[in-house]
C-alpha positions as CSV (number, residue, x, y, z in Angstrom):
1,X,97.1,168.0,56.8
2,X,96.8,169.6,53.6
3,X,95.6,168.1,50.2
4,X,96.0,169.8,46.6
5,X,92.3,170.4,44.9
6,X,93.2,168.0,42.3
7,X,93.3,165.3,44.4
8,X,90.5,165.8,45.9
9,X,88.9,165.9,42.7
10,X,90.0,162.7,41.4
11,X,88.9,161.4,45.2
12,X,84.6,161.9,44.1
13,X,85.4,161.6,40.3
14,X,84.9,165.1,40.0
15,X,86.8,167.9,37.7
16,X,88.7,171.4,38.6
17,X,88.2,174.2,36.7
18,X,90.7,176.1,37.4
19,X,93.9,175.7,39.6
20,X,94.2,171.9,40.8
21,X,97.4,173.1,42.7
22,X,95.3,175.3,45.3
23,X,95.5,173.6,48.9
24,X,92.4,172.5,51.1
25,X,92.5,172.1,54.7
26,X,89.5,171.4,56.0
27,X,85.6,170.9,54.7
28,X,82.8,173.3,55.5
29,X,79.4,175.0,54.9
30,X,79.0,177.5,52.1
31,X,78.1,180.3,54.8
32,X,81.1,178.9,57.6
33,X,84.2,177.7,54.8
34,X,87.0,180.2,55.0
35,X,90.2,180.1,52.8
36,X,91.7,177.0,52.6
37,X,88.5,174.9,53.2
38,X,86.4,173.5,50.7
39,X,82.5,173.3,50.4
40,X,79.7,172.5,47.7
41,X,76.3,173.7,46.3
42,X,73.5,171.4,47.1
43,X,70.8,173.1,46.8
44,X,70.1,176.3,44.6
45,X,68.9,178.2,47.5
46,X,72.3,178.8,48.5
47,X,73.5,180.1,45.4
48,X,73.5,183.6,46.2
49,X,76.4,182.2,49.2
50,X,78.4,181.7,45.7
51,X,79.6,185.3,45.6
52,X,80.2,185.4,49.6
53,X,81.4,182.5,50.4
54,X,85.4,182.5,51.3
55,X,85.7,179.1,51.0
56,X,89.0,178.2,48.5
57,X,86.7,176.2,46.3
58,X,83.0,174.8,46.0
59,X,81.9,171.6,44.4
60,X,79.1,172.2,41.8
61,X,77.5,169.7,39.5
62,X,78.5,169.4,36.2
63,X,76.3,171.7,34.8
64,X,76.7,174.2,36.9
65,X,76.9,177.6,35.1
66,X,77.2,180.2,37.4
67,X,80.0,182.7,36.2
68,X,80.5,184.4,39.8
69,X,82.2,181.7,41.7
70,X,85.3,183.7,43.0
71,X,86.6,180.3,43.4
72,X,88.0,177.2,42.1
73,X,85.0,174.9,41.4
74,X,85.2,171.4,41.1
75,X,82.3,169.8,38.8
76,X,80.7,167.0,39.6
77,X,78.8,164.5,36.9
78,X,75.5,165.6,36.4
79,X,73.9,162.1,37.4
80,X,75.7,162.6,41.2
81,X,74.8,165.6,43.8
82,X,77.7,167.7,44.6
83,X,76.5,166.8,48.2
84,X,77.6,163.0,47.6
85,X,80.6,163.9,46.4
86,X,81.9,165.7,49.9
87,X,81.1,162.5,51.7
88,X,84.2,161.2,49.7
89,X,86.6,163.6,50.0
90,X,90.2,162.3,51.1
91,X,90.2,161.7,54.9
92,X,92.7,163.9,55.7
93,X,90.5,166.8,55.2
94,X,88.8,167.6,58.2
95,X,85.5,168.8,58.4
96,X,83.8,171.7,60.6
């Protein structure tokens, strides 16, 4: 089953920047997430996956500022990691 960005968004209170339209398919790791899926940015270690990654869209925190996300990031609110906010994602998005 598919599910537009923007709800997913509005799923872990989270914001797009970008195109809300795009469609995800399925959840997975930064290195693993091909088009379609979704993924997030945890831990800074794995920003460098940022430019790599072919994932349709990564959840950052809020104040996330990295300008070479090729994708559609959603933010999250800087008091919440973009890890919790995956755990919510809709249920129809299966994960890898």
């Amino acid at each position: 089953m598919k599910v537009t960005l923007e709800a997913v968004a509005r799923a872990i209170d989270g914001t797009v920047v970008g195109d809300g339209s795009v469609e995800i398919t399925g959840v997975a790791g930064i290195r693993e997430a091909r088009e379609g899926e979704l993924t997030f940015l945890a831990n800074p270690r794995y920003e460098p996956y940022l430019e790599l990654t072919q994932a349709s869209a990564v959840i950052v925190s809020e104040n996330h500022r990295n300008t070479t996300i090729r994708t559609w990031p959603i933010s999250r609110r800087s008091d919440s990691s973009p890890a919790s906010g995956s755990g919510r994602a809709p249920a129809s998005i299966p994960a890898r």
